[in-house]
NUMIZA-782673 format. One record per residue: x, y negated, z negated of N, C-alpha, C, CB in turn; residue number from 1; chain; residue in three letters. Coordinates in nm, 3 decimals, always signed. Atoms other than C-alpha are relative to their C-alpha. Glycine has a CB too. Layout:
N
{pt {X, Y, Z}, {X, Y, Z}, {X, Y, Z}, {X, Y, Z}, NUM, 'A', 'Ala'},
...
END
This chain:
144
{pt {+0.076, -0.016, -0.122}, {-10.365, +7.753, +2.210}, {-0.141, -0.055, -0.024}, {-0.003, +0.148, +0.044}, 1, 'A', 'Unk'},
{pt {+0.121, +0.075, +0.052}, {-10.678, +7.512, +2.245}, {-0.130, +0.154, +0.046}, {-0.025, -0.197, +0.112}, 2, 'A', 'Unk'},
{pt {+0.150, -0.079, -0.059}, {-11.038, +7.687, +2.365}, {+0.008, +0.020, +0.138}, {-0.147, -0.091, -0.019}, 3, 'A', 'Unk'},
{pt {+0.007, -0.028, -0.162}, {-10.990, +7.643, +2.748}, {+0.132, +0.093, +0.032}, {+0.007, -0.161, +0.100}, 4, 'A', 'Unk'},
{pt {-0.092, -0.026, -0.013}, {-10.662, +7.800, +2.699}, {-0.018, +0.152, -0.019}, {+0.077, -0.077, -0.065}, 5, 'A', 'Unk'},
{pt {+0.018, -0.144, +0.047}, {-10.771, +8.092, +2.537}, {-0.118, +0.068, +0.074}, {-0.027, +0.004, -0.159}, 6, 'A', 'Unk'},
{pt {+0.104, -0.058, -0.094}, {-11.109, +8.115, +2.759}, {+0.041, +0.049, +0.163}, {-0.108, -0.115, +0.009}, 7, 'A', 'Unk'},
{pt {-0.080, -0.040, -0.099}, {-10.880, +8.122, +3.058}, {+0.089, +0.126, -0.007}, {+0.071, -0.101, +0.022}, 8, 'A', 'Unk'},
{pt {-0.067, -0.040, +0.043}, {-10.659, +8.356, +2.896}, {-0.068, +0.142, +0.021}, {+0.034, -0.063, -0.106}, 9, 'A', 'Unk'},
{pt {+0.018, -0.107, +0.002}, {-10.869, +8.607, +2.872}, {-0.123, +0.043, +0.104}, {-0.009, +0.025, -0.129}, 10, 'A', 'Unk'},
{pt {+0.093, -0.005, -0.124}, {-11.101, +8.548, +3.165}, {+0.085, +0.099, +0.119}, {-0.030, -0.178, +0.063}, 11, 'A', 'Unk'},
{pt {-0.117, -0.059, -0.113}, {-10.741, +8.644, +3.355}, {+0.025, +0.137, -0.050}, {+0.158, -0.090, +0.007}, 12, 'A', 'Unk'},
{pt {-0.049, -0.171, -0.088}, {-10.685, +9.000, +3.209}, {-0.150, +0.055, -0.060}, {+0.197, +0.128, -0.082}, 13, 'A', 'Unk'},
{pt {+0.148, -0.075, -0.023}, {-11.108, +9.085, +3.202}, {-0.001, -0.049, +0.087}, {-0.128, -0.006, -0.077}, 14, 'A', 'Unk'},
{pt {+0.093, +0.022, -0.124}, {-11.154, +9.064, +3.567}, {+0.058, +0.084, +0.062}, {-0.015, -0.133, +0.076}, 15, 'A', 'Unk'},
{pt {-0.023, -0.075, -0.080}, {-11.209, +9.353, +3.725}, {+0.055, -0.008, +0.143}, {-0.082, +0.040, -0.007}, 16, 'A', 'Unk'},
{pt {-0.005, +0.030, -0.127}, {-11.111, +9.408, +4.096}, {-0.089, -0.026, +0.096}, {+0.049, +0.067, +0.037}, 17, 'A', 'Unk'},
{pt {+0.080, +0.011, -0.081}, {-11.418, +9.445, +4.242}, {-0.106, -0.132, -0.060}, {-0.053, +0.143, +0.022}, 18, 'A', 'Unk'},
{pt {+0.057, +0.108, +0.050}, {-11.570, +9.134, +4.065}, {+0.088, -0.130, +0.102}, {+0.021, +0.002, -0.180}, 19, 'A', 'Unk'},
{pt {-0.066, +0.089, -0.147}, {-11.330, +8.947, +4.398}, {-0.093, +0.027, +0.086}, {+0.155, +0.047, +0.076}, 20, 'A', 'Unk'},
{pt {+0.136, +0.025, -0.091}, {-11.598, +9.094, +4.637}, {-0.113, -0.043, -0.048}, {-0.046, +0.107, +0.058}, 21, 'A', 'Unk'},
{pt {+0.106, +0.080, +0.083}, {-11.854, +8.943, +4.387}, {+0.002, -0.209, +0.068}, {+0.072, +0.026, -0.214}, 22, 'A', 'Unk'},
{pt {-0.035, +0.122, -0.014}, {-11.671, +8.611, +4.420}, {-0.019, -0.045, +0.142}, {+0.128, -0.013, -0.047}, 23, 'A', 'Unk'},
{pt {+0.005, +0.006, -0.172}, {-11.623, +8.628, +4.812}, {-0.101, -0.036, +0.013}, {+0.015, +0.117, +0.092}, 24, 'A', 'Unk'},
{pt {+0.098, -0.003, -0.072}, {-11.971, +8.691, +4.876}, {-0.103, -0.082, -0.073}, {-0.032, +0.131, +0.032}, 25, 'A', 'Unk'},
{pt {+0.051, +0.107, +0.075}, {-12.083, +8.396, +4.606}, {+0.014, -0.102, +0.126}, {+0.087, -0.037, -0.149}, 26, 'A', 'Unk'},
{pt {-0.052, +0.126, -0.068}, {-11.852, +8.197, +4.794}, {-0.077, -0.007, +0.144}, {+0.176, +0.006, +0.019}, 27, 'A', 'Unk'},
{pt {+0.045, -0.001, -0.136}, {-11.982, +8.296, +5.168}, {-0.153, -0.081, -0.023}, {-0.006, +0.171, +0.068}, 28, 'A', 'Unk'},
{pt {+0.094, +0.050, +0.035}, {-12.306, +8.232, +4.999}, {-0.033, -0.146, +0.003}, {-0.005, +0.041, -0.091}, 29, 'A', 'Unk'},
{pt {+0.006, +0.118, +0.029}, {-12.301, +7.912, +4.883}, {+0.052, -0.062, +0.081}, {+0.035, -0.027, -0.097}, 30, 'A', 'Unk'},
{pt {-0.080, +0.073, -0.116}, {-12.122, +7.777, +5.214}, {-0.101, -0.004, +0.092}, {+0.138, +0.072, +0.062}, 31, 'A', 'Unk'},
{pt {+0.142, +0.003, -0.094}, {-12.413, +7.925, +5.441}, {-0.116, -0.110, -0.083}, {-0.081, +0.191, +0.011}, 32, 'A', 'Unk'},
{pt {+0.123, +0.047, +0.079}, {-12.680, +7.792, +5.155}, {+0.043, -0.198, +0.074}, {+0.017, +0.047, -0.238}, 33, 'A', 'Unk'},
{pt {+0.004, +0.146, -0.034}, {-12.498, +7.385, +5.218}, {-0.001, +0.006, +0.139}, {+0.118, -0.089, -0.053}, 34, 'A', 'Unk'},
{pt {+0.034, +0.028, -0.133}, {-12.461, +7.486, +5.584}, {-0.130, -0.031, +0.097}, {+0.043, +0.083, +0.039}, 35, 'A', 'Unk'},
{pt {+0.146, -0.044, -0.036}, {-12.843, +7.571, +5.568}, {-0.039, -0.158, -0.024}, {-0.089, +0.140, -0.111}, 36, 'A', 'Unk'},
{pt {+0.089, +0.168, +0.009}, {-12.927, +7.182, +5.382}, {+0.081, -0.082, +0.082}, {-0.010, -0.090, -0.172}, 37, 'A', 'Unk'},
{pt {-0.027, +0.086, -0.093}, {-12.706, +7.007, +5.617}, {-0.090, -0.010, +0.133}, {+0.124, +0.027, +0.027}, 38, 'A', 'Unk'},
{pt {+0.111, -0.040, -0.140}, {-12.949, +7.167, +5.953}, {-0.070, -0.018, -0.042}, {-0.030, +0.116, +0.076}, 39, 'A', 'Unk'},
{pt {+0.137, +0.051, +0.060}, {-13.232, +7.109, +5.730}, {-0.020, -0.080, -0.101}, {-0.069, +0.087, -0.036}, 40, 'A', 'Unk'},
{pt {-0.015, +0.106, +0.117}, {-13.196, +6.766, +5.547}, {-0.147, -0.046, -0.021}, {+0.106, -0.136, +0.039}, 41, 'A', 'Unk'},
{pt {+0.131, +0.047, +0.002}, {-13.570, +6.686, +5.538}, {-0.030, +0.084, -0.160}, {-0.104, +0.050, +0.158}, 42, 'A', 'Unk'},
{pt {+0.024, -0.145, +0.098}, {-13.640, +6.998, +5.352}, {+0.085, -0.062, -0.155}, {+0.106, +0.185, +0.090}, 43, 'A', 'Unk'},
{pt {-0.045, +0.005, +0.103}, {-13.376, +6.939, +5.091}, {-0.031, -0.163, -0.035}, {+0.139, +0.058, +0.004}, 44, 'A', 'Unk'},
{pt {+0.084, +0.133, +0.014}, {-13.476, +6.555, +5.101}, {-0.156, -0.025, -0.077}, {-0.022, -0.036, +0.141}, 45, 'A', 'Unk'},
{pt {+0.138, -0.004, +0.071}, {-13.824, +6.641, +4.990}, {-0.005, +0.048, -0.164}, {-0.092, +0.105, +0.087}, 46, 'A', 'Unk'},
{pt {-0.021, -0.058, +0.162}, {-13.684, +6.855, +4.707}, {+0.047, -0.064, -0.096}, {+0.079, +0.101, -0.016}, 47, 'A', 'Unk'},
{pt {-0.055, +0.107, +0.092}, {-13.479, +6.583, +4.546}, {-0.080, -0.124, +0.007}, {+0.145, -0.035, +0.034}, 48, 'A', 'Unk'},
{pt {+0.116, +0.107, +0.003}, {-13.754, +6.321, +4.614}, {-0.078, +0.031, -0.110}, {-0.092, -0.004, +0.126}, 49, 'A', 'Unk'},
{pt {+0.127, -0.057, +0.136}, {-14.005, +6.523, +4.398}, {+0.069, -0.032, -0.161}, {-0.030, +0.224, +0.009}, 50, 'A', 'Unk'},
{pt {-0.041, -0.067, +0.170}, {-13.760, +6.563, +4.080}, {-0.004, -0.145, -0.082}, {+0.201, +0.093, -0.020}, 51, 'A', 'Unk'},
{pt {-0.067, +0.141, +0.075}, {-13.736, +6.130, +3.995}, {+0.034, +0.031, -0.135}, {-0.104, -0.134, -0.010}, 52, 'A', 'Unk'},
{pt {-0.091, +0.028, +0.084}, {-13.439, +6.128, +3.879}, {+0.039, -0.116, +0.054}, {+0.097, +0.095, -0.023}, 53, 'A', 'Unk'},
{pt {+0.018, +0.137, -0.019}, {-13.453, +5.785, +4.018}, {+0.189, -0.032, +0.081}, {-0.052, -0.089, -0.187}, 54, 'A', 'Unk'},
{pt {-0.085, +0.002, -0.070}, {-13.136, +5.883, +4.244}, {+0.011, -0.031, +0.166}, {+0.032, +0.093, -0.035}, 55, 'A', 'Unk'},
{pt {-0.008, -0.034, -0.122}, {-13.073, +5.782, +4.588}, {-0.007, +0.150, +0.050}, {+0.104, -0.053, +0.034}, 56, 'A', 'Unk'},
{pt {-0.003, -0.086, -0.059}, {-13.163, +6.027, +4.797}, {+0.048, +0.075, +0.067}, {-0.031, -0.008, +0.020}, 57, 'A', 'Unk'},
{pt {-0.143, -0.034, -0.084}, {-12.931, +6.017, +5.022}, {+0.096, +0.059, -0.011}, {+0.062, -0.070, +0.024}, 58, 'A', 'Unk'},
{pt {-0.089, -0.053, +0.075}, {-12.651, +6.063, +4.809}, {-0.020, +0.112, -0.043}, {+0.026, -0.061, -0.082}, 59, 'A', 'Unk'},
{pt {+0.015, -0.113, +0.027}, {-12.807, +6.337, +4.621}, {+0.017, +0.138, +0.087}, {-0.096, -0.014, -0.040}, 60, 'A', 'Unk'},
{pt {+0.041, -0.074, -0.064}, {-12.882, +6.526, +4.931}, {+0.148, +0.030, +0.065}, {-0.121, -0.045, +0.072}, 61, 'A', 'Unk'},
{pt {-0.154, +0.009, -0.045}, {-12.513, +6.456, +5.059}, {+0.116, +0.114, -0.107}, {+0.049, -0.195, -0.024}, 62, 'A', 'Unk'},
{pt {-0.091, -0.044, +0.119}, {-12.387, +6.558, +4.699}, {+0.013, +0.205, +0.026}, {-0.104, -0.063, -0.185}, 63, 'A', 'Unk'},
{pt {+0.042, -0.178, -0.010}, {-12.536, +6.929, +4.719}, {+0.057, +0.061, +0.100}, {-0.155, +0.041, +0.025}, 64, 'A', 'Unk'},
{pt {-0.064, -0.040, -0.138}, {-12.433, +6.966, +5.105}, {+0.104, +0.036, +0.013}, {+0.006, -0.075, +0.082}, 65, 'A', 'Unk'},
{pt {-0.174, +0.070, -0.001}, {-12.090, +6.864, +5.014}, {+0.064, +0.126, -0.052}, {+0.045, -0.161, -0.125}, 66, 'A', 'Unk'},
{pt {-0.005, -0.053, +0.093}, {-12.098, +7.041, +4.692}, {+0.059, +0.199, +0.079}, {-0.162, -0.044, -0.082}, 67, 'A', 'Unk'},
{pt {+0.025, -0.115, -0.065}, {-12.202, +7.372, +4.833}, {+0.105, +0.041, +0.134}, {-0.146, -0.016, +0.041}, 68, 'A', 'Unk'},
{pt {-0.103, -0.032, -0.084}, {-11.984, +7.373, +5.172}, {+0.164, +0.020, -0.071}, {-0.006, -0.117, +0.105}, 69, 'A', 'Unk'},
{pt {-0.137, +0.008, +0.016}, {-11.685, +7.303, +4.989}, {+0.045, +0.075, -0.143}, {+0.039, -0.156, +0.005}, 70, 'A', 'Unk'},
{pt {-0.006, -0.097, +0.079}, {-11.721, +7.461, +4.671}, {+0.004, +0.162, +0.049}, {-0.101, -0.029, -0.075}, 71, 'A', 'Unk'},
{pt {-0.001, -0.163, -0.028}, {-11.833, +7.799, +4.833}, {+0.126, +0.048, +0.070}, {-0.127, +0.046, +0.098}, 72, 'A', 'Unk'},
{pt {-0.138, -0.064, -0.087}, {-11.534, +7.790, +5.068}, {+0.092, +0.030, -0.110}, {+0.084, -0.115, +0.120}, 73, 'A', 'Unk'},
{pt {-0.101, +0.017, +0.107}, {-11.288, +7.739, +4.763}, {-0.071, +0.120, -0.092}, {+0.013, -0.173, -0.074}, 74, 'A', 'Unk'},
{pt {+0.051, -0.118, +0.053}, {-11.497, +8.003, +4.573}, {+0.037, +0.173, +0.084}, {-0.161, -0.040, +0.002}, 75, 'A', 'Unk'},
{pt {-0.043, -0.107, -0.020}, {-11.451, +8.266, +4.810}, {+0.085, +0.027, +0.084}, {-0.072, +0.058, +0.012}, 76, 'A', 'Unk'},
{pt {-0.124, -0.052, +0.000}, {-11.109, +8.189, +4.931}, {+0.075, +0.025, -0.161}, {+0.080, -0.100, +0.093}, 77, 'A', 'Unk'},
{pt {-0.041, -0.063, +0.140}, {-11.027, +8.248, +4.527}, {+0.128, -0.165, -0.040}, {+0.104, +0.220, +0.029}, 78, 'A', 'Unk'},
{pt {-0.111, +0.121, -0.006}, {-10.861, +7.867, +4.505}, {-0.069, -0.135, -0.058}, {+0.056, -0.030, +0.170}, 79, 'A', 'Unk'},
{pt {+0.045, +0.138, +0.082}, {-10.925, +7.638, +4.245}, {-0.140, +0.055, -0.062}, {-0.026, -0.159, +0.114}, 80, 'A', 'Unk'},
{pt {+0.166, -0.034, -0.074}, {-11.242, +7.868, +4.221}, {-0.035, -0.040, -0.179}, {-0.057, +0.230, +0.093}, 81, 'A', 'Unk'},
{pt {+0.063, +0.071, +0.067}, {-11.316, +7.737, +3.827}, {-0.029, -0.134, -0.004}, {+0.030, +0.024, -0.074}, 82, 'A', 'Unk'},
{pt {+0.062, +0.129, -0.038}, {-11.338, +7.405, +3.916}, {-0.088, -0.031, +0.150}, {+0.119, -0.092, -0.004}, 83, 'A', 'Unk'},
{pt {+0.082, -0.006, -0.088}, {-11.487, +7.465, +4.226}, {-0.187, +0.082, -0.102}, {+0.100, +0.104, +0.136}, 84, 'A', 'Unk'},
{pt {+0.099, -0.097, +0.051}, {-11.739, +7.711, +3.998}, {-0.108, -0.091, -0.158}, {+0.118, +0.162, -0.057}, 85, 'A', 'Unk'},
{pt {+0.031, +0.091, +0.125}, {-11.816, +7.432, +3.695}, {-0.066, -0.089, +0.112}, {+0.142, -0.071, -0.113}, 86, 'A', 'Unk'},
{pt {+0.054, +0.074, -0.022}, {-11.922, +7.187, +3.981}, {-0.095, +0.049, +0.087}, {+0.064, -0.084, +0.022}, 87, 'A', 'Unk'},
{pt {+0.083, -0.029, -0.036}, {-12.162, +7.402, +4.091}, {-0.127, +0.030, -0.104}, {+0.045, +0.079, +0.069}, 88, 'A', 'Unk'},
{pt {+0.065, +0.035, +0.129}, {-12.330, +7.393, +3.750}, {-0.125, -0.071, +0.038}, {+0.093, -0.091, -0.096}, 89, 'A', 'Unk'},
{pt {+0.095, +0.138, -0.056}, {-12.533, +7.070, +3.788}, {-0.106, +0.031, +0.098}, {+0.092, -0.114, +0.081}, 90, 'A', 'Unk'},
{pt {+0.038, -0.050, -0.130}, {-12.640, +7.187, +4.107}, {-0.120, +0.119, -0.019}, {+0.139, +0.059, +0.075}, 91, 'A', 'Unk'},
{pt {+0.092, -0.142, +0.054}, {-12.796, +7.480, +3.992}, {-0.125, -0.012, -0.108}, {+0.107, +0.106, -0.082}, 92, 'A', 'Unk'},
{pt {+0.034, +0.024, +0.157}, {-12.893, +7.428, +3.631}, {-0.173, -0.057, +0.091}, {+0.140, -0.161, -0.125}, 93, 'A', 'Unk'},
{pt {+0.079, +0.110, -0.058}, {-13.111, +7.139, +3.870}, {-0.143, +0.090, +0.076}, {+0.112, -0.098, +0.124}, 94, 'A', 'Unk'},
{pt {+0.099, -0.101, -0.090}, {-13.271, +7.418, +4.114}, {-0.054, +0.077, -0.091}, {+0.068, +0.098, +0.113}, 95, 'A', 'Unk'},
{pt {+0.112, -0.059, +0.064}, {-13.389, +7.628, +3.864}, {-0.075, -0.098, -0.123}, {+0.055, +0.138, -0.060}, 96, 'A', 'Unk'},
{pt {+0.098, +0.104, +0.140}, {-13.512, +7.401, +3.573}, {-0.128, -0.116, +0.026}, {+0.125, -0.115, -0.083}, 97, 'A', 'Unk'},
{pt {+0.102, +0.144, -0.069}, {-13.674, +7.141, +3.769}, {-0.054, +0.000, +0.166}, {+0.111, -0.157, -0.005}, 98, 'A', 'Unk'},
{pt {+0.068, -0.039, -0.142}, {-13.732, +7.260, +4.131}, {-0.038, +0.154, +0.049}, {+0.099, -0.049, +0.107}, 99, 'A', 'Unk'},
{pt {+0.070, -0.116, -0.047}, {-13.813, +7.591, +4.159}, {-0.081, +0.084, -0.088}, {+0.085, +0.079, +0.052}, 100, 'A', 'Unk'},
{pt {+0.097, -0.063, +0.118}, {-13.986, +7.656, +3.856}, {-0.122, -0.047, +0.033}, {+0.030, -0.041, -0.158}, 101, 'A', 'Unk'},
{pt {+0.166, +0.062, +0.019}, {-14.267, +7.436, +3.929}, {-0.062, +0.107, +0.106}, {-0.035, -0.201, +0.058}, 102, 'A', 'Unk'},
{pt {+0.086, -0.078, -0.094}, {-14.348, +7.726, +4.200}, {-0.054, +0.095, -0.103}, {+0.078, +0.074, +0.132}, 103, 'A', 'Unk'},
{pt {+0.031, -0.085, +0.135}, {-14.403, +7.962, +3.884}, {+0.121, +0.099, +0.000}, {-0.161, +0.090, +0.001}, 104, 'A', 'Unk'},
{pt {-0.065, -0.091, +0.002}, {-14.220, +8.221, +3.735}, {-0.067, +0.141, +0.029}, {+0.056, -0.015, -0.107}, 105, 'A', 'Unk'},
{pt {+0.058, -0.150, -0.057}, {-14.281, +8.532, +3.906}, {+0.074, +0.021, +0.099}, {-0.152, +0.016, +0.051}, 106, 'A', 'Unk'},
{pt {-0.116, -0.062, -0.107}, {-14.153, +8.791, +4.123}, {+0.008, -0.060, +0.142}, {-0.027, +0.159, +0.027}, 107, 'A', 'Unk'},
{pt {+0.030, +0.035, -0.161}, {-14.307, +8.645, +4.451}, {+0.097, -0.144, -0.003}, {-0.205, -0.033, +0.049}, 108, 'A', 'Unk'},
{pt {-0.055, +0.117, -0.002}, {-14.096, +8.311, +4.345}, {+0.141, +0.044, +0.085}, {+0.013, -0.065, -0.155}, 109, 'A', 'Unk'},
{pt {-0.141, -0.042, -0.054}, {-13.768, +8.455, +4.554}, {+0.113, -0.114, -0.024}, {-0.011, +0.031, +0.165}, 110, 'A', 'Unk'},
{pt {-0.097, +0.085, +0.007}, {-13.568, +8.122, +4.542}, {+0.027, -0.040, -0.139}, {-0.026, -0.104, +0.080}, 111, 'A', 'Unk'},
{pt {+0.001, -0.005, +0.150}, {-13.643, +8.106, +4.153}, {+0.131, +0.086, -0.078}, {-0.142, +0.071, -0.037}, 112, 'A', 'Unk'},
{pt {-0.092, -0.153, +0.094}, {-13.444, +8.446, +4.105}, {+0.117, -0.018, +0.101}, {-0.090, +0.217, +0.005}, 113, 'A', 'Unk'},
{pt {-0.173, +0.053, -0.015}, {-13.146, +8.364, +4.359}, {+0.054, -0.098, -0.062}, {+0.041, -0.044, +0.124}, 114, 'A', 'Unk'},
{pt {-0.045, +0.076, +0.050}, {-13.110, +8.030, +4.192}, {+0.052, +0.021, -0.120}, {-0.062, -0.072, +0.007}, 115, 'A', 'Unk'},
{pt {+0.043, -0.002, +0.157}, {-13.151, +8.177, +3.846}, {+0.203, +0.139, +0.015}, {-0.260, +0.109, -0.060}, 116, 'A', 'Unk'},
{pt {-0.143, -0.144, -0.057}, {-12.844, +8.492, +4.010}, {+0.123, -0.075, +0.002}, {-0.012, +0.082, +0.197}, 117, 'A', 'Unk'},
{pt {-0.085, +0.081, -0.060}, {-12.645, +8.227, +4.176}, {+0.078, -0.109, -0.122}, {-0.090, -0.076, +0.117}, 118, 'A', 'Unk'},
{pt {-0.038, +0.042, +0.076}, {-12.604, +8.017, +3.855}, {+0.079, +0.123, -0.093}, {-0.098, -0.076, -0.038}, 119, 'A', 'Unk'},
{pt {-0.027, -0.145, +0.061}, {-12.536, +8.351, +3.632}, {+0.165, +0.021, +0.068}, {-0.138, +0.141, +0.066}, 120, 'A', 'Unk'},
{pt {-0.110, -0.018, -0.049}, {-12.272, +8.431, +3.850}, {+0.126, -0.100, +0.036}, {-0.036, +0.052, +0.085}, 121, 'A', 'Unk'},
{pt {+0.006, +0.131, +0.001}, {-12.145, +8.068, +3.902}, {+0.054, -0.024, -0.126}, {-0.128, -0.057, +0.027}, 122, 'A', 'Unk'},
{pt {-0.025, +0.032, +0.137}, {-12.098, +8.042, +3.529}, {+0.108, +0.130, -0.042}, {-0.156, -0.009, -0.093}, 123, 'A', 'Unk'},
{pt {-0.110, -0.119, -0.055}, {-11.916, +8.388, +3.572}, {+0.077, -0.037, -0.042}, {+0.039, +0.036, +0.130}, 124, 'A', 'Unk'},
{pt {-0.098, +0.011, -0.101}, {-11.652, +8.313, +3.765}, {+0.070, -0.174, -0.031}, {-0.086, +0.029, +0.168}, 125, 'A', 'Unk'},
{pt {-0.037, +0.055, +0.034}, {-11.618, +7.987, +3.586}, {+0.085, +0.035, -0.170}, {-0.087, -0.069, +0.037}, 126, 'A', 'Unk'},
{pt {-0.044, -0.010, +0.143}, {-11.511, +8.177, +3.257}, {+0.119, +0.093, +0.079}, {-0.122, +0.076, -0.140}, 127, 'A', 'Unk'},
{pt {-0.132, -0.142, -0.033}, {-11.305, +8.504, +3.443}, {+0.094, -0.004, +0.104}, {-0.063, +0.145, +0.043}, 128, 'A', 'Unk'},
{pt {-0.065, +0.049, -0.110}, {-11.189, +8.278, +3.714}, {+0.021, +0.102, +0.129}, {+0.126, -0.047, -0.053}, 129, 'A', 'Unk'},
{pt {+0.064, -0.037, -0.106}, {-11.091, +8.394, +4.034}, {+0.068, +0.173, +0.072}, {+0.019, -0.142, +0.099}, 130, 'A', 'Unk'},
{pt {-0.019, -0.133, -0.026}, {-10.884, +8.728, +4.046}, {+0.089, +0.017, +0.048}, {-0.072, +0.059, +0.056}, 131, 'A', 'Unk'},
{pt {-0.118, -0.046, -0.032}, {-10.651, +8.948, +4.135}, {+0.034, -0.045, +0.163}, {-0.003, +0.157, -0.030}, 132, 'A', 'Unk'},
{pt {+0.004, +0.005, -0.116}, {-10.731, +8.888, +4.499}, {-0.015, -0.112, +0.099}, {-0.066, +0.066, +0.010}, 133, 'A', 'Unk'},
{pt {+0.067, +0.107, -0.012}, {-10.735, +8.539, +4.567}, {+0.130, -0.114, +0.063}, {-0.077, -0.033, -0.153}, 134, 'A', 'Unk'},
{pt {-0.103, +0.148, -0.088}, {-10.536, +8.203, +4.713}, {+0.096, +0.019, -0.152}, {-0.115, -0.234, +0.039}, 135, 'A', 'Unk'},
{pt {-0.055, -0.010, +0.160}, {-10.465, +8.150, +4.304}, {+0.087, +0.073, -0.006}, {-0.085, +0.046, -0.106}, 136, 'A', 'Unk'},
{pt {-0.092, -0.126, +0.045}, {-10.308, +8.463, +4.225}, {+0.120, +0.005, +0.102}, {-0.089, +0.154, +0.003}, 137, 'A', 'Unk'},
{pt {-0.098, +0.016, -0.124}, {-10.130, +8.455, +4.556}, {+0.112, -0.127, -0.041}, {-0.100, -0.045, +0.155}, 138, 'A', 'Unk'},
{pt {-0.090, +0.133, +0.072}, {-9.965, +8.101, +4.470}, {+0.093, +0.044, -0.111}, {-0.104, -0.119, -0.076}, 139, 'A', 'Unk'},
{pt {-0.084, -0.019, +0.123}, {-9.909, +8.207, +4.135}, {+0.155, +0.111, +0.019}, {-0.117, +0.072, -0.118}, 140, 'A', 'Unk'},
{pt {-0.112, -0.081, -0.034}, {-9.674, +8.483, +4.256}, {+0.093, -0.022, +0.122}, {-0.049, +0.119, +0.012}, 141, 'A', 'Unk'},
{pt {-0.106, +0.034, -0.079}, {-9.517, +8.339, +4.538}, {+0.057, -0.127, -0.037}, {-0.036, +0.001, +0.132}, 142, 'A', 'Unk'},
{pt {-0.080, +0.152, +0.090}, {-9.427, +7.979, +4.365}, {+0.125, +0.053, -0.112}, {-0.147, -0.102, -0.126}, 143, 'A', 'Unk'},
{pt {-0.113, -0.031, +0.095}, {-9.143, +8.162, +4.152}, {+0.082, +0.056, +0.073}, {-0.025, +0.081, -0.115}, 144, 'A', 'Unk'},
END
């Protein structure tokens, strides 16, 4: 059994039950959050402008939108939710290290400490996957 085999392995019998309303309300999360930079592309336009990383803008701003709508849905219907939960990585890692730090670290920073939550949990749910309560689990027991 390689490393992903065995990190999966035991991600599936440590996950509590109530660590599914964890997941859900990641997932709802992160669906409103890209629903929020799609209605406000300026906003998130300005934020990936500042960071040169010498990326279209466009794209970037598309990537996250994308990212976020479609990851969060797949996160908290419980379906596919570690690969949905690894490509939210990037994404994150990005918001706190390089865009919301430069506001400082402190309590009044609010988007500092959801970003800093949202990854945390994100990285989760990429090790304990997605639960008893989920599309996954569902599949897995009705495909036999």
């Amino acid at each position: 059994m390689n490393m992903m085999d065995r990190i999966e392995h035991w991600g599936d019998t440590h996950h509590p039950a109530w660590m599914d309303i964890v997941r859900i309300a990641l997932g709802v999360f992160l669906f409103a959050k890209g629903i929020s930079f799609i209605s406000d592309t300026t906003k998130l336009s300005h934020l990936v402008t500042g960071l040169d990383f010498h990326l279209y803008t466009v794209t970037a701003v598309h990537y996250v939108a994308f990212a976020h709508i479609f990851g969060g849905f797949l996160i908290a219907m419980g379906c596919l939710t570690r690969i949905a939960s690894v490509i939210q990585i990037p994404i994150l890692l990005t918001a706190v290290f390089f865009v919301n730090i430069r506001s400082g670290f402190s309590y009044l920073n609010s988007e500092l400490w959801l970003s800093m939550i949202t990854l945390i949990l994100v990285v989760t749910f990429a090790v304990i996957g997605s639960g008893r309560f989920s599309m996954d689990e569902w599949m897995k027991n009705h495909n036999n």
